[in-house]
C-alpha positions as CSV (number, residue, x, y, z in Angstrom):
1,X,-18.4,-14.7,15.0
2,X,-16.2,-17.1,12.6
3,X,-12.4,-15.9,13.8
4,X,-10.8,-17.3,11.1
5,X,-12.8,-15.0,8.3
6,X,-9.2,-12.9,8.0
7,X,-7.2,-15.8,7.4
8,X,-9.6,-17.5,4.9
9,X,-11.3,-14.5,3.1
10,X,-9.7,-11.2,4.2
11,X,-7.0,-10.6,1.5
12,X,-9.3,-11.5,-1.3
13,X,-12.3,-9.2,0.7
14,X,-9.4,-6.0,1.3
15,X,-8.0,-6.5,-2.3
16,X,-11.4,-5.5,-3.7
17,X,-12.0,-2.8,-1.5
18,X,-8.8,-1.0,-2.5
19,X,-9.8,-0.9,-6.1
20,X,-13.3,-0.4,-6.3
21,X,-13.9,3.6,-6.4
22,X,-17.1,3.6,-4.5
23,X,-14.8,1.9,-0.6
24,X,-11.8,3.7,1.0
25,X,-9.6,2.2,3.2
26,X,-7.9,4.2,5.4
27,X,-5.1,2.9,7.7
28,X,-3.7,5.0,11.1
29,X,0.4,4.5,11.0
30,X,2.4,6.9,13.5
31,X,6.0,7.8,11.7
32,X,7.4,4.4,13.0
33,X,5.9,1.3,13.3
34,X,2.8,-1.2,12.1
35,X,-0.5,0.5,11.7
36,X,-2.3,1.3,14.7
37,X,-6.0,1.7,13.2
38,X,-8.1,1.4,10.4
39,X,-11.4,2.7,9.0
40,X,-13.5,1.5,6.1
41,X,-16.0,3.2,4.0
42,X,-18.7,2.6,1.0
43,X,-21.0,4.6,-0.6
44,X,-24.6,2.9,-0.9
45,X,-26.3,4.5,-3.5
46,X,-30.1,5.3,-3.7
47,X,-32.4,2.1,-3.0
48,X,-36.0,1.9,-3.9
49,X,-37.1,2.2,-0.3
50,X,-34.9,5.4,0.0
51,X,-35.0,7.0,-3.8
52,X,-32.4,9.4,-4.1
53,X,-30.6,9.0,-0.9
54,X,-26.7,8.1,-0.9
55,X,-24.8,6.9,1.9
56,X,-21.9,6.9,3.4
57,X,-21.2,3.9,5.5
58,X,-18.5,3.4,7.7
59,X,-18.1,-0.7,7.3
60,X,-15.5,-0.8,10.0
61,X,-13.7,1.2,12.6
62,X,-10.7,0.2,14.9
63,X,-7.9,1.9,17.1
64,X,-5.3,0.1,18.8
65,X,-6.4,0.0,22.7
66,X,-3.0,1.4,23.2
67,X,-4.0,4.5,21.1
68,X,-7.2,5.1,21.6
69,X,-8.8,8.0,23.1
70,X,-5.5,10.1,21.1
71,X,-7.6,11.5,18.4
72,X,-7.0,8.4,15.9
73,X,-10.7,7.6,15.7
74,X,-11.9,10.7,14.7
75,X,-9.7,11.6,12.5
76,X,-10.0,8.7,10.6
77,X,-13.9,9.5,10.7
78,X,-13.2,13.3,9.8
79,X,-11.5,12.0,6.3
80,X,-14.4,9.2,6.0
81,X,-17.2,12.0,6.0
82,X,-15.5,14.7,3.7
83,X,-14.4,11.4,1.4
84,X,-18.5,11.0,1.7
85,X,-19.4,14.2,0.7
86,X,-17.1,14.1,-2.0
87,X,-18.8,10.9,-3.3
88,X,-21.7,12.4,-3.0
89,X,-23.8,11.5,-0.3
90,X,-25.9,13.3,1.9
91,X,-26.0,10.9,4.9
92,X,-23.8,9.0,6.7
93,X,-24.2,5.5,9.0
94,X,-22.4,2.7,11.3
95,X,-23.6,0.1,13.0
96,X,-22.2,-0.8,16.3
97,X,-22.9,-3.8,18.5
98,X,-25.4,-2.9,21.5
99,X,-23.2,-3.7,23.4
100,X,-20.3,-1.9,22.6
101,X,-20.8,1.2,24.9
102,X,-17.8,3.0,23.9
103,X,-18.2,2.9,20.5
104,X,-21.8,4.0,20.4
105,X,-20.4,6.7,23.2
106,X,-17.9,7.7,20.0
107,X,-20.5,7.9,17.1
108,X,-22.8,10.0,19.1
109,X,-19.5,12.5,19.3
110,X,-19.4,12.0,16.5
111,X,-22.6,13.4,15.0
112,X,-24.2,10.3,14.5
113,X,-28.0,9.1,16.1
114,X,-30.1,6.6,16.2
115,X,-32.1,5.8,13.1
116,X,-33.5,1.9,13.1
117,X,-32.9,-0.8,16.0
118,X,-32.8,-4.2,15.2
119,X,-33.8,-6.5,17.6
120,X,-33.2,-10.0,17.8
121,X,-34.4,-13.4,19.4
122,X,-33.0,-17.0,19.9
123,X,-34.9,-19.3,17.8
């Protein structure tokens, strides 16, 4: 994972996000302080492999360890799917590192399942 991706590309990467009408970017900020969360969102429209299908992805979900497990995460994923809807797809997805028990723990909550694994190997 290349660490300094924020610092090189992130503003440029964030500032397109925020205009373009088919991403939302959501920030978590309690009534004093620096944000504590964030989601973001795209809508992928239909592909040839899946004609007629749009969906939601959720790009990216965080929660300050300090505030998680206080209802941050799904709220922020409770506005991501009716901001889906709205846009008019009929599926959602995340991907989540293997890994990452907790979060897969979360999507499932969620409503989320499995739909493809990808598997890979050192070469």
């Amino acid at each position: 994972m290349d660490l300094s991706w924020p610092r090189r590309e992130g503003f440029a990467y964030f500032a397109d996000l925020v205009r373009r009408e088919d991403s939302l970017c959501l920030l978590a900020l309690p009534a004093a302080g620096s944000a504590i969360g964030h989601l973001i969102g795209r809508i992928r429209r239909a592909d040839p492999l899946r004609p007629g299908t749009v969906v939601g992805v959720l790009e990216s979900l965080r929660v300050d360890p300090a505030h998680r497990e206080t209802g941050v995460a799904t709220a922020l994923t409770e506005e991501f799917f009716a901001w889906a809807r709205e846009s008019g797809a009929q599926q959602a997805s995340v991907t989540a590192y293997s890994a990452n028990e907790s979060a897969i723990r979360f999507y499932r909550r969620s409503g989320f399942s499995p739909f493809e694994v990808t598997l890979q190997a050192p070469l």
